[in-house]
N, C-alpha and C positions, 0 to 999 in steps of 0.2 A: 487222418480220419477220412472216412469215405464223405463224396460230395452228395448232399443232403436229394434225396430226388424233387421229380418237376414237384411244383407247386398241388398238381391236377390228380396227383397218385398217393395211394394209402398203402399204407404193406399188405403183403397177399394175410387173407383171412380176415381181416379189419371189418367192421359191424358197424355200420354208423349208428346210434342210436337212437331208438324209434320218434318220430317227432311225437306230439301230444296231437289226441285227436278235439282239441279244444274246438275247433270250430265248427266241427260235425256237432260236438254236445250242447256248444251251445246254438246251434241253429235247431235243432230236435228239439229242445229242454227250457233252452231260459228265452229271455224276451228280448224283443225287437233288437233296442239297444245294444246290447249283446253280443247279438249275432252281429250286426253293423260293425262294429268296432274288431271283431275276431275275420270277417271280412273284411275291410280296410287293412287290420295287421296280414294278413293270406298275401293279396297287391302289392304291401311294399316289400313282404318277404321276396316275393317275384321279382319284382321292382329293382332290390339287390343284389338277388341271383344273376339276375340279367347285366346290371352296372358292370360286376365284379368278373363275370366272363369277358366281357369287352372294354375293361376298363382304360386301356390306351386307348381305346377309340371315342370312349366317351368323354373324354378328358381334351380331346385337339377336339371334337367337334362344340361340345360347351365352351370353351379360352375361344375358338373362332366366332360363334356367333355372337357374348357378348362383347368381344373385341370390335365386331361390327356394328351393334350396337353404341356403343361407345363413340364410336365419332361420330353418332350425331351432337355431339357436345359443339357440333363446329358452329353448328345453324344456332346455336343458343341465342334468343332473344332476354334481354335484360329490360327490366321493367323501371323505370324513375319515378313518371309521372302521380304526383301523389291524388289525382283526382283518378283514373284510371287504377290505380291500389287499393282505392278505399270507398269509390261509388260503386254499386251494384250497374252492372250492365242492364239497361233496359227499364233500368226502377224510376219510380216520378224522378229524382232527384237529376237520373242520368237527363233523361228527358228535358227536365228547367235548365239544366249547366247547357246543353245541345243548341236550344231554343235560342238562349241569350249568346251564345256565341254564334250562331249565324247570325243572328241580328247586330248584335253590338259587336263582334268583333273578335277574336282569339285574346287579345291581349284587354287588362283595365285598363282606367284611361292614365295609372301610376305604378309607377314602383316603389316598395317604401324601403327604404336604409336607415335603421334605428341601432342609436346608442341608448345603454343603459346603464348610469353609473351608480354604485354602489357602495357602500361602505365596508371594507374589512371586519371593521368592529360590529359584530350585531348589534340592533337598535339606534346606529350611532345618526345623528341629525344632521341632515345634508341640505337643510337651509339655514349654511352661515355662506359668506362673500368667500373663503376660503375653499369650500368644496364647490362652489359655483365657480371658481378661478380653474381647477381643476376640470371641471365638465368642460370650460372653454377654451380650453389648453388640449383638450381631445377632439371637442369637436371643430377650433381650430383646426388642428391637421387632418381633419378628415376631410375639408371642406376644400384642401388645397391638394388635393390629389389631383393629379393629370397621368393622364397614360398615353403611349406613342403608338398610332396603328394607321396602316397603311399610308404613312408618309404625315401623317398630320399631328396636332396635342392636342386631347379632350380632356375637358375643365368640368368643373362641377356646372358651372354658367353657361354652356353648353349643351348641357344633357338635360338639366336641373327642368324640372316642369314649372311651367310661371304661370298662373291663372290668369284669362282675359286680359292679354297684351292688347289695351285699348290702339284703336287706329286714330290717327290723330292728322288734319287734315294741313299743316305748317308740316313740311318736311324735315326743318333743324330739330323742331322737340323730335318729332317722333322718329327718324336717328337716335337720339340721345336717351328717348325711353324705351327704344329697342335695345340698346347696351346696359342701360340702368335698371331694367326692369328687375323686380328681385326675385330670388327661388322661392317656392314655398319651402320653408324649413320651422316644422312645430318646434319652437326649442321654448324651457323657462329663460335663457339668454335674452328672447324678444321683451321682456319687461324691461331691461336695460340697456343701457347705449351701448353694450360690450356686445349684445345682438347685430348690430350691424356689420360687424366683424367678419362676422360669416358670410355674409353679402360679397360677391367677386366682382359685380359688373362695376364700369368707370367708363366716362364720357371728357372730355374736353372742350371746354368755349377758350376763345381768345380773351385774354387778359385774367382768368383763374385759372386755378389749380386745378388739377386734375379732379373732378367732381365725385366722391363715392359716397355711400351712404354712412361713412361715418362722419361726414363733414356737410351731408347735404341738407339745409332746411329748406323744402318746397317751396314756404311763403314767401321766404327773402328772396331765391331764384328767380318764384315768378312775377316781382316787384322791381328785382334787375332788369330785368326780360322783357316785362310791358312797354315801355317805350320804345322797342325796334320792332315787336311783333304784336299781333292781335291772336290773345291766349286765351280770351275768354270761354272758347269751348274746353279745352283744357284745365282752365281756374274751374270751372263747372263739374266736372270729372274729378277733381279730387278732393273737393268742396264734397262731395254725393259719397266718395269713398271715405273721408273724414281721414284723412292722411295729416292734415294741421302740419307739425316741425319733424313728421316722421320719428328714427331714432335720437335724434338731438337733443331732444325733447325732453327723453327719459334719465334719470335717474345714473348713476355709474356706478359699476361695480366695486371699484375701487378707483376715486375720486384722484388720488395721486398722479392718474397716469397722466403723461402729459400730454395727450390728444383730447383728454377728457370734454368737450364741447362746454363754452363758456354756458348755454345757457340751459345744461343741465342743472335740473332742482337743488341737487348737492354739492355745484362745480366750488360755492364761494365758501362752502360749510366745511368741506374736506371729512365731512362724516360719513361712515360706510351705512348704507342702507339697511333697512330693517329687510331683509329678504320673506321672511313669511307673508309680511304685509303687504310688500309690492306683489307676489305670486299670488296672493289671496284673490280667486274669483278666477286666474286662468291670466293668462297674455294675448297683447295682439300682436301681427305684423305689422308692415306699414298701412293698412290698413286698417283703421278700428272699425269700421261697420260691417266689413267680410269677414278678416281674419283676425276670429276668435278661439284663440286656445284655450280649452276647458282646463281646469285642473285634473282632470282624471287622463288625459292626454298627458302631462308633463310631469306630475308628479305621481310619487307610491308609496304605498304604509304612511297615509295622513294622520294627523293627532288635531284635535280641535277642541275646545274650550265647551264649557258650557254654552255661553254663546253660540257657538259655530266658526268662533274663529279660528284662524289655520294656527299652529303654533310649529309643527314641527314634520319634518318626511323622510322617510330611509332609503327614497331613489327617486331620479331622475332620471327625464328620458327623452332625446332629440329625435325628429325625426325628418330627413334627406326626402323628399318626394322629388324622384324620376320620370322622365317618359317612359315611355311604353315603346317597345321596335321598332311600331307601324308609326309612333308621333314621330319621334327621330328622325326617322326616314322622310316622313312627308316637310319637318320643319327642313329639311337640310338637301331635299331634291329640288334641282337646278340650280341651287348655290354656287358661286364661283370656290368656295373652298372645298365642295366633292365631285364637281364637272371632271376632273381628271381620273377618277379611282373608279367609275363605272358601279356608283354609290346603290349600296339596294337594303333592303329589309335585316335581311341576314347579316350585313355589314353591320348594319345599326345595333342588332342585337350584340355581334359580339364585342364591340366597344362596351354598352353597357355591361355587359359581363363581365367585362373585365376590367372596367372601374368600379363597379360593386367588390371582384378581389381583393383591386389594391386598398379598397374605401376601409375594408374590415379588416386588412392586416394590418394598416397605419392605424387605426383605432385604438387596436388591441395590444400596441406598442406605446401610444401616446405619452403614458405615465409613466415612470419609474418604479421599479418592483418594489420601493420603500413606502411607496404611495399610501395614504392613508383611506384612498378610496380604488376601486378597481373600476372596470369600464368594459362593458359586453356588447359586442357589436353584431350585427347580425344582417344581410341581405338574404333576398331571395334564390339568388347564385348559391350562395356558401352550402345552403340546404339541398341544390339539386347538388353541387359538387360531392357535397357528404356522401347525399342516398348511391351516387354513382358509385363511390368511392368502396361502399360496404354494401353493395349487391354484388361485385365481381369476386369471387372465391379468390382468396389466397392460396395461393397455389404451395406457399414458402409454409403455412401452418396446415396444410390438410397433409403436408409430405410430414411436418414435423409431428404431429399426432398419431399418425399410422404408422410412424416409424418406434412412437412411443409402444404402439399396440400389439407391432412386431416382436419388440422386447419382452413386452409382458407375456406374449400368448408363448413365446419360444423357452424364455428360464421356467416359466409354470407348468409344461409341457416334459423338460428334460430330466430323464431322470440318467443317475448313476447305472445303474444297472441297464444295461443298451438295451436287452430283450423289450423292455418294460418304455422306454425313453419313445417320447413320440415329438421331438421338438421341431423337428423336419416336417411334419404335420399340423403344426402350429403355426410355423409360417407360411405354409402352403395356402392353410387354410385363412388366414387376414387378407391375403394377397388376393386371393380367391371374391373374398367379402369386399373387395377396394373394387376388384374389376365389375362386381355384378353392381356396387353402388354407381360408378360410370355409366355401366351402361342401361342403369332406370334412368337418371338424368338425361342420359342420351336420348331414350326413346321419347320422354318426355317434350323436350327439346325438338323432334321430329313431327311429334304433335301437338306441335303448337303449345303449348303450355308455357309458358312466358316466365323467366325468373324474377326475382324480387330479392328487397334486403328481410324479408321475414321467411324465404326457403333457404338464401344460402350466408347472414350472418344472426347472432346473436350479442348485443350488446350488456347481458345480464351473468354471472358469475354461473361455470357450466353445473348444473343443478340436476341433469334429467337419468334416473334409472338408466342404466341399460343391460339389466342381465343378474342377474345373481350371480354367477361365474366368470363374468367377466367386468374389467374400471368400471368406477365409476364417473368418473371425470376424464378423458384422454390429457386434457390440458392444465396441470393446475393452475385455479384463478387466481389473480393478481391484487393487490391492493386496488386497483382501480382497474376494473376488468375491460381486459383488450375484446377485438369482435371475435366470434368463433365462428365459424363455416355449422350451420345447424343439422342441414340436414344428411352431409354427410357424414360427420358424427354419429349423428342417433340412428343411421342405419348402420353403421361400422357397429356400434356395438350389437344392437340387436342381432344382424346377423355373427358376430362372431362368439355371444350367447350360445346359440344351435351349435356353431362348429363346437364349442367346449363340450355340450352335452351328447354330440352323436362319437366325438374321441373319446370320451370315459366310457360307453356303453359300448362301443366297439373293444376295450378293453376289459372287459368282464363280462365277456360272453359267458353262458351255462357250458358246465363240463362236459366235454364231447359233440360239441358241435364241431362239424366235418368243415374245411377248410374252404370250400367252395359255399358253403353257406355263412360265412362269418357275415359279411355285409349285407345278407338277408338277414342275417337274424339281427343285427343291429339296428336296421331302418324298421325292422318287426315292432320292436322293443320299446324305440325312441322317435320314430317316423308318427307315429301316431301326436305324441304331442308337442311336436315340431311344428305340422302341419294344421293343429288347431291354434296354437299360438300366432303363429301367420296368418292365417285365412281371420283370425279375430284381430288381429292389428290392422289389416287391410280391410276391412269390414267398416272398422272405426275409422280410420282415415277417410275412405270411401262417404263414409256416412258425416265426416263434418266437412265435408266438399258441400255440402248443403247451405253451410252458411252463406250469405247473399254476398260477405269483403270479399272483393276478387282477389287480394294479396293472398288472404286466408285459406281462401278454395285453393286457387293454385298450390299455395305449398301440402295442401290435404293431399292433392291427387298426384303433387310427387312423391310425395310420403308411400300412398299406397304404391305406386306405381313402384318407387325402389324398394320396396320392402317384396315386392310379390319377387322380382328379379332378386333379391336376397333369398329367397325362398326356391328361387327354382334352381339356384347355384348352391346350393346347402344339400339339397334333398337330391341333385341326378348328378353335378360335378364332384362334390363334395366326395360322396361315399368312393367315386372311381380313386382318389387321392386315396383312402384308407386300402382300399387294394393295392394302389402300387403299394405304400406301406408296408404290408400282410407279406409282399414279396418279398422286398427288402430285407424284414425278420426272417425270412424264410432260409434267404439263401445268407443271412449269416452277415449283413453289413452294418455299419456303424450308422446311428443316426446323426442327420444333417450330411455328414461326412458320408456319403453311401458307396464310394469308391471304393473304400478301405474296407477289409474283413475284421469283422468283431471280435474281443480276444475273448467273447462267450463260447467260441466256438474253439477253445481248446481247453475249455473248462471241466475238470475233474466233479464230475454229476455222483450225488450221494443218494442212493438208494437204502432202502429197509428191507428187510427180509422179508416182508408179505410180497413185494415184487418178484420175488424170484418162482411163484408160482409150487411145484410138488416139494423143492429140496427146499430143507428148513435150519436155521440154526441157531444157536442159543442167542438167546434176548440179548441186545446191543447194538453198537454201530457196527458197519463196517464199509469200508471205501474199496473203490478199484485202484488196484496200485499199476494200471498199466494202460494203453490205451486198447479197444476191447474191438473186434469187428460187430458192427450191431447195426441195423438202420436207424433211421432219425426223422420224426415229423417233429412242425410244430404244434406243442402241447394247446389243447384248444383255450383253457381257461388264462393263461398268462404268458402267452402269445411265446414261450422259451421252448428251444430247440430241444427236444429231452430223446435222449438216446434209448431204447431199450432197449434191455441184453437177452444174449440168448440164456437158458437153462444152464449150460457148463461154465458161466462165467465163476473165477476163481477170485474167493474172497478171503480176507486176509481179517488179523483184528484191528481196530483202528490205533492209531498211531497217540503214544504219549508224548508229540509236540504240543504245550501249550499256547501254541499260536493256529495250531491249525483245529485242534481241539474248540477251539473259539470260531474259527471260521463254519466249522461242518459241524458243529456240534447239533443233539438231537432239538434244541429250543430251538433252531431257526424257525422262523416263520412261514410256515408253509404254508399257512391260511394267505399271507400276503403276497406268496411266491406264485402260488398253483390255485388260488380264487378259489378254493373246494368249502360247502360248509362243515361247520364241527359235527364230528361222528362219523364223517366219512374217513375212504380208509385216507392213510399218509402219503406223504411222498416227500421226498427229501428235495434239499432248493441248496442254493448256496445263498449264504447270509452274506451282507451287504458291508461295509466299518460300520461304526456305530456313528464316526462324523459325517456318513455319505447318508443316514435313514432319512432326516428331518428333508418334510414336501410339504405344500402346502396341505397337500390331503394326510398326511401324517397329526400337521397339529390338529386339523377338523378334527380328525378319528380322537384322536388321544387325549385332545384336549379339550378345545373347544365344546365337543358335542356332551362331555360327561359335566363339563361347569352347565349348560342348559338343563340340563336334568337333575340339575340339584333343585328344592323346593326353592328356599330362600329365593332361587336366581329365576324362575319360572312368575314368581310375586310380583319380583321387581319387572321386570320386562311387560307384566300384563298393565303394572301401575302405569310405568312410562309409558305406555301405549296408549292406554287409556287417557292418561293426560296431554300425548301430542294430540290425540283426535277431536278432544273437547279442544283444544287450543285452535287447530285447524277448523271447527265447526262454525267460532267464534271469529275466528280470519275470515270465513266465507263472507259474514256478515257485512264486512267492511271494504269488503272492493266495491270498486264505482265504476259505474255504465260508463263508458263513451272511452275514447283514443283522441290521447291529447298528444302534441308534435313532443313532446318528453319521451314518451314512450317507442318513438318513430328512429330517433337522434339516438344515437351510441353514446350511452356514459363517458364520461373522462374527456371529451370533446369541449371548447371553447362554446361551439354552439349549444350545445345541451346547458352550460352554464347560462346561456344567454336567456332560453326558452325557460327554463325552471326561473330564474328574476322576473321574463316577462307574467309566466304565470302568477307567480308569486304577488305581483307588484300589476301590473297592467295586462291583465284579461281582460282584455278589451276587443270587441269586432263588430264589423261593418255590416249592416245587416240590410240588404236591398230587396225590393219589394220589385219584379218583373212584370207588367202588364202583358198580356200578349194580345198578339190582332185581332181585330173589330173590338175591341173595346172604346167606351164613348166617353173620353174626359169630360169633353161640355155637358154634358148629361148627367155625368156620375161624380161631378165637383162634392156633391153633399156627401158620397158613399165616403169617398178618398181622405176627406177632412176627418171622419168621423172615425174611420180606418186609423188615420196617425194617433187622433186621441186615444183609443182605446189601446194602442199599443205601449203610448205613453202615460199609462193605468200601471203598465208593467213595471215592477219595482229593479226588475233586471235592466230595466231602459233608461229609467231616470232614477239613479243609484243618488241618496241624500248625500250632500246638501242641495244639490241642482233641483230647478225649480220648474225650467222646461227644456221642456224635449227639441231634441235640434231638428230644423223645419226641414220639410222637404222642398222639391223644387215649385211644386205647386202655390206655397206661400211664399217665396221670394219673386214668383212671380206674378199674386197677387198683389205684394206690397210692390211691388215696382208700379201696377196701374192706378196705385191711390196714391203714389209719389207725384207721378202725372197729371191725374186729376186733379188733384190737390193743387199742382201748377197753373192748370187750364181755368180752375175755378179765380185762382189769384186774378191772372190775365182778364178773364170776360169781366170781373168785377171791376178793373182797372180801366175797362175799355181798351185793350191794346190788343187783344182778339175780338174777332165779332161774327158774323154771320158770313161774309164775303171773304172775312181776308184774319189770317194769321201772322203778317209779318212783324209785327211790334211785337210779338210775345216771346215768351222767353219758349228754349229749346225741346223740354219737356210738356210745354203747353201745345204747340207747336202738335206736336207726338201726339199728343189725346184728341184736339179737335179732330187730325184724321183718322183716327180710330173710333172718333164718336159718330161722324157720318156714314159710317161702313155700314151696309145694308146686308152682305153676303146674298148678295139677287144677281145675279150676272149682267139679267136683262134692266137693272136699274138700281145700280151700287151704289150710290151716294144720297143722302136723304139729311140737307142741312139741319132741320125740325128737328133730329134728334140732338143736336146737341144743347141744350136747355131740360131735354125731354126721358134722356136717359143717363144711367153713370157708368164711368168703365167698374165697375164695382156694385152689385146694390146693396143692400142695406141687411139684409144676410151674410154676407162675404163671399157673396155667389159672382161668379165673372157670364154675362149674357153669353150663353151658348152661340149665338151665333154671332160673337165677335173673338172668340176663344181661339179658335185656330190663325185668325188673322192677328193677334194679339201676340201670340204666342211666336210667331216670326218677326217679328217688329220685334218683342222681348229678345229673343237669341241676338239677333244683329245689333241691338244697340247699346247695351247692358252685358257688358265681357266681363267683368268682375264680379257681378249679383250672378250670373252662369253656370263661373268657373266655382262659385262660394255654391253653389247648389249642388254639385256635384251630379248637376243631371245631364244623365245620358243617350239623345233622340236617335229614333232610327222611324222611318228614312230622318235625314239631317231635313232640317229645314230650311226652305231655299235663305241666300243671301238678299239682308235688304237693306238699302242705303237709304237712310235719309237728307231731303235734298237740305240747305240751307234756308230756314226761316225767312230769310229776306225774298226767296225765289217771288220769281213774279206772276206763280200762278198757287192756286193749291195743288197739295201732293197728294193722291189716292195711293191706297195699300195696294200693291201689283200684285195679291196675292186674296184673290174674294174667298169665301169660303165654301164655297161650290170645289175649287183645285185646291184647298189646302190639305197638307196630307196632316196624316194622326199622327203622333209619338205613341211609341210604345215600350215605354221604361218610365218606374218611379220610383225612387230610392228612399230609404228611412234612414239614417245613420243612429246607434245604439251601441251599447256595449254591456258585456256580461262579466 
């Protein structure tokens, strides 16, 4: 058979058929619109003419540039930080977070590590001794975690944050209350002696035991002790904290064990404790006048009597208080145990990182899988690890999804009949849609646009359109759905939606379009709403980059960004792909395989007798029984190689084979062969087997579309439509405002478990009030008081049964001056202070006379008269503004545990001030008048929601 000619040539006398003069008429005749759209189709006809003439060159310069684009994938910045995800740049809120962190610091002044144990059984009651045994059986091992970094073992006792480590002026105690001093750790454990347990520090005296706080009762110690030292400043100090027999004291969980302290309540009873009773009202540490644990703190899902009494809870929950980097560092710089490791901030930080780790994976192990309760452990660490974790693309599932996509676009593509088979086009084209999504990311990336875990995973089962033509899903979801990479995904389909829709229309061009126009008339055809779908997806994305979440914005403006780069590789690379194609069919090659010659090209072609033009003959078939000299284009409507004959070709009758009778017989389908409509003339095709016809577009046509057009099935689809939108109307109604860390956390995650309990069970947070500068405490005591009340109005503040609101620092540090007072009044009334001289009085009276004399006059600070004459207090609950500043550093330097129970946080700090001993032999003035005292500027509320 002769070789098919160039691509570029028609046989002599060929007529291309006239185009429509549609766009003249309607630019003369119809309106705007109109003409618009028939100009827009004029441009992309161009548009394709021009592709398809230089379609090799279009094809390496589009693969080059966004190949170049593409590596900017390298500069990619990954986003964690959840405050920087979820605060608006530049908004009040950014601005207050900014404010307090220059002032206060980058870091709080804790870290918290919470357990949360649970019950398997829903509803089941987790105040018996047995699930309590359980809690302390976890939170035992969590509490014995050590980890090994840079030559050293960090302990819980170590790291742990201790509130106002009192200084104590006998060197041997205070040694020994540097070692003994306890963590803060909120647990319901502290109600019982089994609380101590948790405790790691230990001390040593000659001639006892090793001293820990399960064995320690303070009174009996410091009744030991009095005879070789003078402790009374000491006895005075835990007298004020009300520390009594500490944990020895309490109660035992289970009375059996044999450490059980003789003079717990239950030692001689051997009976196990009523646990709702002893929880009821909350726990202390060793501290009953500081450390108060609320019940809303320790316990979740309460049950309570008519009364108000507790009866029953469905979880517990401990919680680890940590330092903070910068405490770390500053407790443990110039220590002889980091003088050699060149100790700094950053060191500091990753120890705690990495005992928050180890803290949550021994947690999360504690129990036994048979366990009647479970245990959810949760640090600060685990959460940046997570976000880290599922903001880096999976490199292993974006290959496995594309490779799914591959599949799909290639068997839905191929057809039997090779003329017709476009499956080499299918893969071109995914492959095509991968590169152009690369390289929006890229550009992205190049412009600073910053990734996050909301542009590149999804934690929810894959759900999103992509196409009428192309998956729905790339990935099928899982019983408990894995992350998916989001936004490359949803641009893979979208853009390989277009690739399906510009391959079927370049496949059923009108009959006699000229070969050099195929890929115009296809972007004519299908370019138009290509490019409205596109410019309206970008539109929209564009347009919700508005919203103020910078996660949110960011992932809009990749969205737009890879969607446009989908767009311009669909609409100028794309079409050069369907010209090499057009060749391919041209000269006769197998699709996918294009090496090899197609055996269409030695196919016996069945003509009718209306083709043979003047010579005519009797009604029937008839085939060529030979092979014929003839040229050959290919036929416009169904891309097949069709030979025309000249006038003397010699025809025979058709052949009584019943096999071949079935192949060439006159039923073939010429409609599906040669795309012509009915009433046009014929042309003869070769039929397909009967097991090679079924395509996806086969059952559409045959099947599918004629069940839609029965009435009955038009009914039902409008029913069910109608019933999902009312159902969806009524879903609108019920989402809720706000982004809670659930929604943040990837499903199927220990963490997410943790945060849906804590939700669940302890919604609870810290709610801090930031003064900023030149604001006048002494001045605005009345505003500040009245500010806490009114908040504690709030039924989200003081959730029932609680009665009042937890104070801020401003009231512990007015009840510290009428502690004082209240001492100083004892004293004058006893005579043991008096006008000249304070050394007979006791330590706190001692404290108030000098603060009762303070004048805050530089030129004549001390003024004896007022002490008779005014109160550190009046009778308002107002503190004299101008003893307030001076008051308030005396309060920070000598009161470390009323401080550390306030939770407040000064900036500048206020200087250090020693008080001299009472016995001194002159009086002491405050070194700090109120003329140099500096302001605080922080007030904190503590609340929960």
């Amino acid at each position: 058979m002769a070789r098919p000619p160039p691509l570029g040539e028609l046989p002599p006398g060929y007529t291309p058929p006239a185009r429509s003069a549609a766009p003249q008429i309607l630019a003369g005749s119809l309106q705007a619109p109109l003409w618009l759209r028939a100009y827009f189709q004029g441009l992309l006809f161009s548009l394709g003419c021009g592709i398809q003439r230089h379609c090799g060159k279009v094809l390496f310069l589009g693969l080059l540039a966004f190949g170049a684009l593409a590596l900017g994938l390298r500069v990619a910045i990954i986003e964690t930080d959840l405050e920087q995800l979820w605060v608006e740049a530049g908004s009040r809120v950014s601005q207050e977070l900014q404010y307090t962190k220059e002032k206060l610091g980058e870091e709080a002044a804790y870290t918290s590590q919470m357990l949360i144990q649970t019950p398997r059984q829903e509803g089941e009651n987790v105040l018996t001794p047995e699930a309590l045994g359980l809690h302390l059986q976890a939170a035992l091992t969590a509490s014995k975690v050590q980890v090994s970094l840079y030559g050293k073992s960090w302990d819980l006792n170590k790291i742990c944050y201790k509130s106002g480590v009192p200084l104590i002026e006998n060197g041997m105690i205070e040694r020994m209350i540097e070692k003994l001093f306890p963590c803060v750790i909120l647990t319901p454990l502290d109600c019982f002696w089994e609380g101590a347990k948790l405790q790691g520090g230990s001390a040593y005296l000659p001639g006892r035991p090793d001293i820990q706080w399960t064995n320690l009762d303070p009174e009996q110690l410091l009744e030991e002790l009095g005879p070789f030292a003078s402790l009374e400043g000491f006895r005075e100090l835990l007298d004020k904290a009300q520390v009594g027999q500490a944990y020895v004291g309490r109660p035992c969980l289970h009375p059996d064990d044999l450490h059980c302290p003789s003079s717990a309540p239950n030692h001689h009873s051997r009976q196990a404790p009523n646990v709702a009773q002893e929880l009821s009202g909350g726990c202390h540490g060793f501290s009953h006048k500081f450390m108060h644990w609320q019940e809303e703190l320790l316990l979740g899902g309460m049950a309570r009597d008519p009364q108000g009494q507790l009866l029953r809870a469905e979880a517990l929950q401990s919680t680890f208080l940590l330092m903070s980097p910068r405490q770390l560092y500053e407790h443990f710089r110039g220590d002889y145990q980091t003088h050699d490791i060149g100790w700094s901030e950053e060191q500091a930080g990753t120890v705690l990182q990495a005992w928050q780790r180890r803290f949550v994976q021994l947690a999360q192990e504690a129990l036994p899988g048979n366990a009647s309760q479970q245990i959810h452990a949760f640090s600060s660490t685990t959460l940046d690890d997570i976000l880290h974790a599922f903001s880096e693309v999976s490199a292993a599932r974006v290959v496995g999804g594309y490779l799914l996509m591959l599949a799909y676009a290639c068997v839905t593509m191929l057809r039997w009949d090779c003329a017709q088979s476009q499956g080499a086009v299918g893969l071109a084209g995914v492959l095509l849609v991968a590169l152009a999504v690369a390289s929006g990311l890229g550009l992205c990336a190049l412009l600073g646009i910053a990734f996050n875990a909301a542009t590149t995973q999804v934690h929810q089962d894959c759900g999103a359109a992509l196409g009428a033509d192309g998956p729905g899903c790339p990935v099928p979801p899982a019983a408990h759905p894995v992350p998916l990479q989001v936004l490359p995904f949803l641009a893979l389909g979208i853009g390989v939606d277009d690739v399906f829709l510009l391959a079927h229309a370049f496949t059923e061009a009108p009959p006699g379009t000229p070969l050099q126009e195929r890929t115009g008339e296809c972007l004519q055809r299908t370019g138009t709403s290509v490019a409205l779908t596109s410019i309206n997806n970008m539109v929209a994305f564009f347009m919700a980059a508005l919203v103020p979440i910078p996660a949110l914005r960011a992932f809009s403006l990749q969205a737009a960004v890879v969607v446009g780069c989908n767009f311009a590789a669909v609409m100028l690379v794309f079409p050069a792909v369907l010209s090499l194609d057009l060749h391919r069919r041209h000269c006769q090659r197998l699709d996918v395989l294009c090496c090899f010659s197609s055996p269409c090209s030695a196919r016996v072609i069945q003509i009718l007798p209306q083709e043979l033009g003047d010579r005519t003959v009797p009604v029937g078939i008839a085939h060529l029984t030979a092979t014929v000299q003839a040229f050959a284009h290919c036929e416009a409507s169904s891309q097949h190689v069709v030979t025309i004959l000249p006038p003397q070709a010699h025809l025979v009758p058709p052949p009584s084979d019943p096999l071949a009778s079935e192949l060439f017989s006159p039923g073939g389908s010429t409609r599906d062969l040669l795309g012509q409509e009915e009433g046009t003339r014929q042309k003869a095709a070769c039929k397909s087997l009967p097991c090679a016809r079924w395509n996806l577009a086969h059952f559409a046509r045959s099947q599918f579309a004629p069940l839609l057009l029965q009435s009955h099935t038009k009914a039902m689809v409008l029913v069910l439509f109608g019933a999902l939108l009312g159902l969806s109307l009524y879903g609108s109604t019920l989402v809720q405002d706000g982004l809670a860390l659930t929604d943040v956390v990837p499903r199927g995650t220990k963490e997410h478990a943790f945060l849906s309990a804590q939700l669940r069970y302890f919604s609870l947070y810290e709610v801090a009030l930031v003064t900023q500068g030149g604001f006048d405490y002494a001045h605005s005591q009345r505003a500040l008081f009245d500010l806490h009340q009114r908040f504690s109005s709030l039924k989200a503040v003081l959730p029932p049964p609680a009665t009042q609101a937890p104070r801020t620092w401003l009231h512990y540090y007015r009840n510290w001056l009428q502690g004082i007072q209240a001492a100083f009044d004892q004293d004058w009334a006893s005579g043991r202070i008096t006008h000249h001289s304070y050394r007979n009085g006791s330590e706190d009276g001692a404290l108030a006379y000098k603060l009762l004399i303070q004048t805050g006059d530089a030129q004549e600070p001390l003024d004896f008269s007022q002490l008779t004459t005014r109160k550190l207090v009046d009778k308002d609950g107002l503190i004299p503004p101008e003893l307030f500043y001076v008051g308030l550093t005396v309060w920070v330097s000598s009161d470390p545990l009323g401080l550390a129970a306030s939770q407040a946080n000064f900036y500048p700090p206020p200087p250090e001030w020693l008080h001299d001993n009472p016995g001194g032999p002159a009086p002491g003035v405050c070194p700090v008048p109120l003329s140099t005292a500096r302001t605080p500027e922080d007030c904190r509320l503590r609340g929960d929601h």
